[in-house]
N, C-alpha and C positions, 0 to 999 in steps of 0.2 A: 300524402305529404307527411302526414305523421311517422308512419312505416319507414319515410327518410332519416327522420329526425330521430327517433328511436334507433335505426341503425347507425347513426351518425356516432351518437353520445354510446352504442354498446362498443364502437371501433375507437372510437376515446379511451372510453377504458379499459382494453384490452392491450393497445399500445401501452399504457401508462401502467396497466401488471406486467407485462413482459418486460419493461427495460427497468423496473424497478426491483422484479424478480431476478433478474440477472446481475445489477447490481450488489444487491445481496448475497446473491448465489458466488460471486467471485471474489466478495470480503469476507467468508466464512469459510471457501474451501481449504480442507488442508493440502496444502503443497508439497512438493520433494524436498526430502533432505532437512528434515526436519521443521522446516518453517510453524509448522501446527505447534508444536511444541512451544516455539520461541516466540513468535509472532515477527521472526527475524531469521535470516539464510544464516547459514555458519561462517563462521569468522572464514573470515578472506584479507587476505596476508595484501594481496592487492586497494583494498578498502584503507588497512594501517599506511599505506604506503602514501596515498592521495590526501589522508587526514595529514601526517608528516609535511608531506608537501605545502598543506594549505599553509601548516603553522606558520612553516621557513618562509612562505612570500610574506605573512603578517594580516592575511586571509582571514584567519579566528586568532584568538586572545587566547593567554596559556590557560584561562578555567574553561572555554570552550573545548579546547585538547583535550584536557586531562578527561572531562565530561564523555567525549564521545568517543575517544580510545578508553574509557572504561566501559561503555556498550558495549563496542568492538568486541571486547574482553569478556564479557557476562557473556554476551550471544554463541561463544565457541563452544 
């Protein structure tokens, strides 16, 4: 019974390092295309287009714009 319960708690935490390991593991990896770098993909012309968009429905306020088309911008 114990032999259970000892396996029990070692398969506990064994799931609990591997989905925490992986976790990790996919918040640190460096990606393509620069992402390591920036913590951010490269400007995407598509990205300016949908911030635009949001503005014109009245979606974000002009210092939310200006804010995040200045990411847009830093990140290229």
């Amino acid at each position: 019974m114990i032999l259970l319960l000892i396996l029990v708690v070692l398969a506990i935490i064994w799931i609990f390092n591997t989905f925490t390991h992986r976790h990790h593991h996919l918040h640190h990896d460096p990606g393509p295309q620069g992402i390591a770098r920036t913590g951010h993909p490269p400007f995407n012309p598509e990205a300016q287009r949908i911030l635009e968009e949001r503005f014109a429905r009245g979606e974000i306020d002009a210092d939310e714009f200006k804010l995040k088309r200045d990411l847009l911008r830093d990140n290229s």
